[in-house]
RODO-155580 format. One record per residue (C-alpha): residue number from 1; residue in one letter; x, y, z. Coordinates in steps of 0.5 Angstrom, whole numbers. Each point is the difference from the previous one (the first is absolute). Layout:
N
(NUM; 'a'; (X; Y; Z)),
...
This chain:
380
(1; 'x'; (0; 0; 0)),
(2; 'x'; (2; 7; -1)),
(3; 'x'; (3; 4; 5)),
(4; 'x'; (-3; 7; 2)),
(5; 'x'; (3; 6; -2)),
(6; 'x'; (-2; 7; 3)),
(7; 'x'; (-1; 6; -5)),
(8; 'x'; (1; 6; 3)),
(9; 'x'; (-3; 6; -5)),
(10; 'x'; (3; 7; 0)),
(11; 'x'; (-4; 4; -4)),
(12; 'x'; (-7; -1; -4)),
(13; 'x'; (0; 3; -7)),
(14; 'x'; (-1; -2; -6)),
(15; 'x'; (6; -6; 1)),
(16; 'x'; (-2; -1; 8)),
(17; 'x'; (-6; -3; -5)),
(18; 'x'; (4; -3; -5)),
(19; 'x'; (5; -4; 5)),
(20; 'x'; (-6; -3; 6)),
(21; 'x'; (-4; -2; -7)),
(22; 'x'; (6; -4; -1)),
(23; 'x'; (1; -2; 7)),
(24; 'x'; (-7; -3; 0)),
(25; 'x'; (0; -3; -7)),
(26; 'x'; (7; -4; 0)),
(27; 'x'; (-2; -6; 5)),
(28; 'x'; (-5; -1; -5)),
(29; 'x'; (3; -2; -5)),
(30; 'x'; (8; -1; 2)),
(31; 'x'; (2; -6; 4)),
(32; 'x'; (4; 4; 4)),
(33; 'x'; (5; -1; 7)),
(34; 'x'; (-2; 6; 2)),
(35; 'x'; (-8; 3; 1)),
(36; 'x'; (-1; 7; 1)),
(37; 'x'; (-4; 3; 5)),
(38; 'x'; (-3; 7; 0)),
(39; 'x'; (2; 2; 7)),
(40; 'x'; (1; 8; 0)),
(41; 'x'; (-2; 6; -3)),
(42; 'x'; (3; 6; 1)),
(43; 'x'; (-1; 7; -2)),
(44; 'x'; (-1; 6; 4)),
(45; 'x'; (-7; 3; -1)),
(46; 'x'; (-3; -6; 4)),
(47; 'x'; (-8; -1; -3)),
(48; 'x'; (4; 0; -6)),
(49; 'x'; (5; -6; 0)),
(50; 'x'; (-5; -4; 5)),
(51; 'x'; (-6; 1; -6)),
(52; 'x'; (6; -3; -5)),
(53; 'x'; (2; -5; 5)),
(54; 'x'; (-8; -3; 1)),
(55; 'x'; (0; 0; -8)),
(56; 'x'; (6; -4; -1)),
(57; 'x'; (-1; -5; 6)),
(58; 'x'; (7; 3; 4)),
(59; 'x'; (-1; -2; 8)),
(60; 'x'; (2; 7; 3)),
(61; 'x'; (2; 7; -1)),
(62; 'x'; (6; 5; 2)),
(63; 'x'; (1; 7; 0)),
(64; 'x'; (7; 0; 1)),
(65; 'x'; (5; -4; -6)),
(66; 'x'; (5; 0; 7)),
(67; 'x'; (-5; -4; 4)),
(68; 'x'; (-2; -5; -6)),
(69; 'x'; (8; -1; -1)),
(70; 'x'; (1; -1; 8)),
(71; 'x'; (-7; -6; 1)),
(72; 'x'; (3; -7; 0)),
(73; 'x'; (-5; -4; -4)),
(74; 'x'; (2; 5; -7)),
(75; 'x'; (5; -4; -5)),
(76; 'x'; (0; 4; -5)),
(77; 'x'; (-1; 7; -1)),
(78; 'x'; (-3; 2; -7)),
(79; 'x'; (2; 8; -2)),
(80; 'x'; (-6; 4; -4)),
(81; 'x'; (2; 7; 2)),
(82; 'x'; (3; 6; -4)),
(83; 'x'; (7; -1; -1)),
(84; 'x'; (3; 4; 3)),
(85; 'x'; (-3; -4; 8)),
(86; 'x'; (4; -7; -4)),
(87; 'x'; (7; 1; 2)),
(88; 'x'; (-3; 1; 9)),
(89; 'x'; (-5; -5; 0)),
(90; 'x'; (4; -5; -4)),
(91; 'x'; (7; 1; 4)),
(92; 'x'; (-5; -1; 7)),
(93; 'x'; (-2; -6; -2)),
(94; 'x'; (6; -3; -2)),
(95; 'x'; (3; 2; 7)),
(96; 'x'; (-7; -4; 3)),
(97; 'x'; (2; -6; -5)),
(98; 'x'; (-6; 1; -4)),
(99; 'x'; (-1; -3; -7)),
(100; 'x'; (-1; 6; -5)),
(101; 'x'; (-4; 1; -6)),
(102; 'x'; (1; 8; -2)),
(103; 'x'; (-4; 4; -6)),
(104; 'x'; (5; 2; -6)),
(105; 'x'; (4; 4; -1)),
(106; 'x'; (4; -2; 6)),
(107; 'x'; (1; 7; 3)),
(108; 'x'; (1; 6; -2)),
(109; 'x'; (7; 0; -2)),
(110; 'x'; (6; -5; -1)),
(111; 'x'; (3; 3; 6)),
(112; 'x'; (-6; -2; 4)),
(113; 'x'; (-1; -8; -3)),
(114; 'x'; (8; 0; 1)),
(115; 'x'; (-2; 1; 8)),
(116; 'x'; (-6; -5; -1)),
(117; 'x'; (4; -6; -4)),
(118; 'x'; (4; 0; 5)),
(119; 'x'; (-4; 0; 5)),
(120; 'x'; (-4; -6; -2)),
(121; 'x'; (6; -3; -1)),
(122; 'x'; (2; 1; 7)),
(123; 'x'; (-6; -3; 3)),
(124; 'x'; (1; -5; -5)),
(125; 'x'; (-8; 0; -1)),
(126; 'x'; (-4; -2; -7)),
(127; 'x'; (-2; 5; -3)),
(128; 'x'; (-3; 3; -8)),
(129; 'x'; (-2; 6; -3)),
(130; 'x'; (-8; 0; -5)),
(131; 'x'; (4; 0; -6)),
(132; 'x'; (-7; -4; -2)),
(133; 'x'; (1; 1; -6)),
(134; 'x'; (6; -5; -2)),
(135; 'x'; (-6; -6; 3)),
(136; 'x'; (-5; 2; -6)),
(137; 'x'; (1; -7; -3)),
(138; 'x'; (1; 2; -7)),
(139; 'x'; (6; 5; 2)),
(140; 'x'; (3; -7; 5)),
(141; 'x'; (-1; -2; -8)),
(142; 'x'; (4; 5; -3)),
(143; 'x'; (5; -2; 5)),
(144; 'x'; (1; -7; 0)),
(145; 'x'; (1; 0; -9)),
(146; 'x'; (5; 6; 2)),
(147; 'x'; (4; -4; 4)),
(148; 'x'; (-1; -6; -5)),
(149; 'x'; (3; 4; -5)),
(150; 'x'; (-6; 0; -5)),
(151; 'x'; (2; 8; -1)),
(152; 'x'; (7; -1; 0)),
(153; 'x'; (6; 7; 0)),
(154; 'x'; (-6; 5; 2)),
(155; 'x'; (1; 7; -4)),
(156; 'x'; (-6; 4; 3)),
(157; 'x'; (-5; 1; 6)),
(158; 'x'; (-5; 5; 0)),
(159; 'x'; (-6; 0; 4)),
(160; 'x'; (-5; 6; 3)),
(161; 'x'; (-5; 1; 4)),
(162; 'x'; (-5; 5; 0)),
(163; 'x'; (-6; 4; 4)),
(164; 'x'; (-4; 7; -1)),
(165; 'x'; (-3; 0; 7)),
(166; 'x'; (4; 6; 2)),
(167; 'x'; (-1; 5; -6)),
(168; 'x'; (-6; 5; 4)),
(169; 'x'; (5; 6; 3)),
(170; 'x'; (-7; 0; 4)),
(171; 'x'; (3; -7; 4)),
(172; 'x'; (3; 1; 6)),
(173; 'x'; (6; -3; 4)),
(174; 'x'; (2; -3; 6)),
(175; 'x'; (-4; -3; 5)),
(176; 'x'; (-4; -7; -1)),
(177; 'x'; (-1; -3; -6)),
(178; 'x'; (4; 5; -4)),
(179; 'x'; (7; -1; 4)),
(180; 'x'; (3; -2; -6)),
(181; 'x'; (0; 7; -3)),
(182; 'x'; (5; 3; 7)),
(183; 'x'; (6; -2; -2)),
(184; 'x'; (1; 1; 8)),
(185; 'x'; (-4; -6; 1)),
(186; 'x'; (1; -3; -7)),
(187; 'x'; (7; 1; -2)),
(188; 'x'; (-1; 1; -6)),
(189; 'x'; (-5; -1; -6)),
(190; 'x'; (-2; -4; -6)),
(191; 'x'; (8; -3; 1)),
(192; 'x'; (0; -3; 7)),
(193; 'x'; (-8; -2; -1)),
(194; 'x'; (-1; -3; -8)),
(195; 'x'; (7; 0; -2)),
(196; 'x'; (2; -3; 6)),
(197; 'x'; (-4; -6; -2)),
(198; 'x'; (3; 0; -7)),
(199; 'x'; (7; 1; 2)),
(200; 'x'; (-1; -6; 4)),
(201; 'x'; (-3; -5; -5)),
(202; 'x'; (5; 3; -5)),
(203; 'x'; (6; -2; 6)),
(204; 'x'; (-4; -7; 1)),
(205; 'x'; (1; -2; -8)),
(206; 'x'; (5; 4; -2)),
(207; 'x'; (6; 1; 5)),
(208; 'x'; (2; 6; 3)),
(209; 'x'; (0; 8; -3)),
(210; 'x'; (7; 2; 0)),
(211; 'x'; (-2; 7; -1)),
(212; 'x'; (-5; 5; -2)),
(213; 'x'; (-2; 6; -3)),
(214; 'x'; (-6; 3; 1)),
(215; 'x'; (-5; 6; 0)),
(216; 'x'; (-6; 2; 4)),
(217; 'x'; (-6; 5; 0)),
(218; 'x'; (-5; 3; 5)),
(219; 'x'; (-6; 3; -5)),
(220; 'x'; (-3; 3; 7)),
(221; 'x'; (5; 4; 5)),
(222; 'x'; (-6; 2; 5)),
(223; 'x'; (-4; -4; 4)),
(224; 'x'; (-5; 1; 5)),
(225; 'x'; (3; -5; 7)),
(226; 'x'; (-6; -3; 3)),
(227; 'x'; (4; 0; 7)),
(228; 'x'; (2; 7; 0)),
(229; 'x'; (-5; 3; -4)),
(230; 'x'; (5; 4; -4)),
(231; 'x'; (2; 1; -7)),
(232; 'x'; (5; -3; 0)),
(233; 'x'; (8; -3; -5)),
(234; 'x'; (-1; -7; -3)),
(235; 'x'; (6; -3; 1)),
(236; 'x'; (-2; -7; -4)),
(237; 'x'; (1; -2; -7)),
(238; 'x'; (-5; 0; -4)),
(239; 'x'; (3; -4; -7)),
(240; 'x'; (6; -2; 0)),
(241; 'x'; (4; -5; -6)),
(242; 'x'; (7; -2; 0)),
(243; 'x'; (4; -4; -4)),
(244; 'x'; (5; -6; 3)),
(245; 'x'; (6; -4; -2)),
(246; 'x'; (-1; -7; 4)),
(247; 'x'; (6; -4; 2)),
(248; 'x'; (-1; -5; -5)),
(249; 'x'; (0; 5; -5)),
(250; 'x'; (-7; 2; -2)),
(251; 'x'; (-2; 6; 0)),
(252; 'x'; (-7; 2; 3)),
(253; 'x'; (-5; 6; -2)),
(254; 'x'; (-6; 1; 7)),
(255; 'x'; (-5; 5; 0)),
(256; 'x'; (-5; 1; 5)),
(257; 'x'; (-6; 6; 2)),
(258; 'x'; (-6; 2; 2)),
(259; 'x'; (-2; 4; -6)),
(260; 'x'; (-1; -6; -5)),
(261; 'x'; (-7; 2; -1)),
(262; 'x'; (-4; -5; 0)),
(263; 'x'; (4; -4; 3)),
(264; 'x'; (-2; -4; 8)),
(265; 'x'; (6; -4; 1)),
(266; 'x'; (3; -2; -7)),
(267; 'x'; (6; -5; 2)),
(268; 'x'; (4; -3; -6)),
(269; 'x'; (7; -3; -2)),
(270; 'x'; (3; -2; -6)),
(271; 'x'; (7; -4; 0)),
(272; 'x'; (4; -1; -7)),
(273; 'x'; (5; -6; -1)),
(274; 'x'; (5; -3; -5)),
(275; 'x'; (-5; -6; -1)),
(276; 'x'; (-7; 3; 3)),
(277; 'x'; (-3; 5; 3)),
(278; 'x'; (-5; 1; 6)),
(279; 'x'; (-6; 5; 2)),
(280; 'x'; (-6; 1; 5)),
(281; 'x'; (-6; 4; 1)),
(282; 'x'; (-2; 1; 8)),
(283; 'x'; (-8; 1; -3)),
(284; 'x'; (1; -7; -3)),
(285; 'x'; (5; -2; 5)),
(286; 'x'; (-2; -8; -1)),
(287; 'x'; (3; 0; -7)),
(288; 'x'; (8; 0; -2)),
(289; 'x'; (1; 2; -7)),
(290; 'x'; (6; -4; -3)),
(291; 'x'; (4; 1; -7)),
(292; 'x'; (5; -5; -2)),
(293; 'x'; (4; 0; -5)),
(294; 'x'; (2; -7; -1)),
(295; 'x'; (-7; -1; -2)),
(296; 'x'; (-2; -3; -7)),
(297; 'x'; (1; 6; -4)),
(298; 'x'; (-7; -1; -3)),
(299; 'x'; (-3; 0; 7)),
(300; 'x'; (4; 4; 3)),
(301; 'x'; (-3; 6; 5)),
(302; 'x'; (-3; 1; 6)),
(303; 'x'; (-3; -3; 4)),
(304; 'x'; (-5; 1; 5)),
(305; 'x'; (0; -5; 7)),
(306; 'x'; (-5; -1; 4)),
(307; 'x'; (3; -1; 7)),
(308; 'x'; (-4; -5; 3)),
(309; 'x'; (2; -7; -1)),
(310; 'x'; (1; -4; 6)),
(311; 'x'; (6; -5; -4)),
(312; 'x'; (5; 3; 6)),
(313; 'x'; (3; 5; -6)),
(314; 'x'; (-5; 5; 2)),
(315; 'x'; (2; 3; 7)),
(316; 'x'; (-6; 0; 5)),
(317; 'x'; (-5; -2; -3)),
(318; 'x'; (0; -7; 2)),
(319; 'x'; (-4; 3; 5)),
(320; 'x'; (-5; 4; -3)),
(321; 'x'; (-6; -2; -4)),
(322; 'x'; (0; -5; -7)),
(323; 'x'; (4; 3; -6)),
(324; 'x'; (-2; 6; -4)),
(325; 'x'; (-3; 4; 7)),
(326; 'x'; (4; 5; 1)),
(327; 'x'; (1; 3; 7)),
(328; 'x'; (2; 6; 1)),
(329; 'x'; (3; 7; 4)),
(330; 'x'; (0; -2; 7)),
(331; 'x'; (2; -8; 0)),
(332; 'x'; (7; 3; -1)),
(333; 'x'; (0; 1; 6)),
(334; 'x'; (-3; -6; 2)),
(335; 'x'; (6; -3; -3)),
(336; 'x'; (6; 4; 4)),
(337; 'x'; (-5; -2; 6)),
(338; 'x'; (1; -6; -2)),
(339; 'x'; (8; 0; -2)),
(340; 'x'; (1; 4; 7)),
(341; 'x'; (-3; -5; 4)),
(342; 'x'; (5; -6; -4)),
(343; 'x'; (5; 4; 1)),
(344; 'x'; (-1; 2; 8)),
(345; 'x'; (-2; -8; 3)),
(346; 'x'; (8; 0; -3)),
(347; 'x'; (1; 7; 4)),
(348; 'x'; (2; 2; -7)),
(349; 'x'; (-2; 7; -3)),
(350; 'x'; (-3; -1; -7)),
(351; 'x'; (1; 5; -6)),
(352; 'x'; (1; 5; 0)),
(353; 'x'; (4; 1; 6)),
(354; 'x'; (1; 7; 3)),
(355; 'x'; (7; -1; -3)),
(356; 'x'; (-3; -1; -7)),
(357; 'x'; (-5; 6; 1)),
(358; 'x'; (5; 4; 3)),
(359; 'x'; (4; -1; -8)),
(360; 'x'; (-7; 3; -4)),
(361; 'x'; (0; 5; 6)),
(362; 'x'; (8; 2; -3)),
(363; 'x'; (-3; 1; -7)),
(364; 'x'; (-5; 5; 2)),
(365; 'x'; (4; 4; 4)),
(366; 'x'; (5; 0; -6)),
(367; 'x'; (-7; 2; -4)),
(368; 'x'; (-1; 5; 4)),
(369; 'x'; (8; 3; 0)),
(370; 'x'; (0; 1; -7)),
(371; 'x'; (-6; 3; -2)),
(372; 'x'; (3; 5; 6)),
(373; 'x'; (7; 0; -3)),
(374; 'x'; (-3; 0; -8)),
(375; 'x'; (6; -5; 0)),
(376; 'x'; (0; -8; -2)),
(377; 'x'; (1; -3; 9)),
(378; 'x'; (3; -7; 3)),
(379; 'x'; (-4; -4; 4)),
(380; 'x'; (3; -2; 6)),
């Protein structure tokens, strides 16, 4: 049988509800050594986190994330808090020996991740960075043909990720909800947001960026903060692109922004090979679109895979329904549930470690350094 883990929840937005849909989820469907248990929700407005905590079956409230760290029956603590809360939380629960399960990006500068790397490494306690998307099964795919070989030398890696919620100079910032427009509490904007997520993935397929040169833009340079009620400088990005080499000697072309009009989260990536290329689609995130060139050359094109046979080739979805049913967004993160629990029954962290998101977070602040210079920036 299962062995319990307590989950203690710090925060209970948009993914406090991502990650206690997981929790309750991965049980049903992974036989796994480990089984979730919902046992703490904390935020400070009491009424709120208590209607979150009877929503989604979490067994207590607490006001204070100190206090939810010292209780003795939580095992892990999971971070859903602005960024710049990750590198104090994350640091206390690992002086408490907690497991720690931290929102992206990992902190607000690689100054900060250093601190908490070494801390986690220190304590010597699992831990994992909501990268999610690595987990969504096509995207697993694309990296196991990549390992395989099937593209061979790479060339080119481009990806995008594009919203428009953010174009009304109307929209305030700061404060709940909107605290990803306050580079106070975000640290940055579109980069350590959405391109974060892209720098990720890119690394998980592609190896590490060497160097970067990028630009930024802030189309709206006031916004009314909703916590002092002043006009006041927005200090995040709104768009940003840059251009990389990869270690591999690839090179990579990344844009991201939240003035694509009509655009609400369009997330792709393409990759190209010597002998294939690669490329997905977030709105069809169930679909991997391949190309290799030593198809027949009468039948040679691309082809579109459906990614839900349960032959064992197509990662996950064993678990899931019949092939051709798709699932979709959140079971990525029912799948990192899933690795982590694997992983932390063998006192293990499961990709991506802090280590490894500390290495997205170098990017970023490479990213943002040379858009500050207008000149080409080293990572590291």
């Amino acid at each position: 049988m299962a062995k319990p883990l307590n989950i203690g929840m710090i925060g209970y937005g948009f993914m406090g509800r991502a990650h206690s849909n997981a929790y309750n989820r991965v049980s049903n469907f992974f036989d796994l050594p480990l089984r979730p248990v919902l046992k703490a929700a904390c935020a400070r407005n009491a009424a709120a986190v208590q209607a979150f905590a009877d929503r989604w079956g979490y067994e207590s409230i607490e006001t204070d994330w100190r206090r939810l760290i010292e209780r003795p029956d939580i095992d892990a603590v999971d971070i859903c808090v602005p960024n710049n809360l990750h590198r104090e939380i994350a640091l206390a629960a690992a002086a408490a020996g907690k497991m720690i399960l931290c929102e992206k990006p990992l902190a607000m500068n690689s100054a900060e991740g250093e601190e908490m790397c070494q801390a986690v490494e220190r304590a010597g306690v699992p831990n994992t960075v909501w990268y999610n998307y690595r987990r969504v099964p096509a995207v697993t795919l694309a990296k196991r043909l990549i390992d395989e070989g099937r593209l061979g030398r790479i060339f080119h890696y481009r990806a995008n990720f594009l919203q428009d919620w953010t174009i009304s100079e109307d929209l305030p910032q700061g404060g709940a909800g909107l605290w990803r427009l306050d580079a106070a509490a975000a640290g940055s904007g579109v980069t350590g947001d959405l391109l974060a997520h892209c720098i990720d993935t890119a690394i998980w397929l592609n190896g590490r960026i060497s160097d970067v040169g990028a630009m930024t833009e802030t189309f709206v340079k006031q916004r009314m903060h909703n916590l002092t009620g002043q006009v006041e400088p927005v200090g995040i990005d709104d768009a940003c692109a840059f251009l990389c080499h990869f270690q591999n000697g690839s090179l990579g072309l990344f844009e991201s922004t939240r003035y694509a009009r009509g655009h609400k989260a369009l997330y792709t990536f393409e990759i190209n090979g010597e002998h294939g290329s690669l490329k997905w689609d977030l709105h069809d995130l169930h679909r991997l679109e391949f190309f290799d060139h030593g198809d027949e050359g009468r039948l040679r094109g691309w082809r579109s895979i459906h990614v839900t046979d349960h032959s064992g080739d197509h990662p996950y979805m064993d678990k899931w329904w019949v092939p051709g049913l798709q699932i979709g967004y959140e079971h990525s993160f029912v799948h990192q549930v899933a690795d982590f629990l694997e992983a932390a029954a063998r006192g293990e962290s499961a990709a991506p470690t802090f280590r490894d998101a500390l290495e997205t977070q170098q990017v970023c602040d490479a990213v943002l350094r040379s858009a500050s210079e207008r000149q080409w920036a080293t990572v590291g």
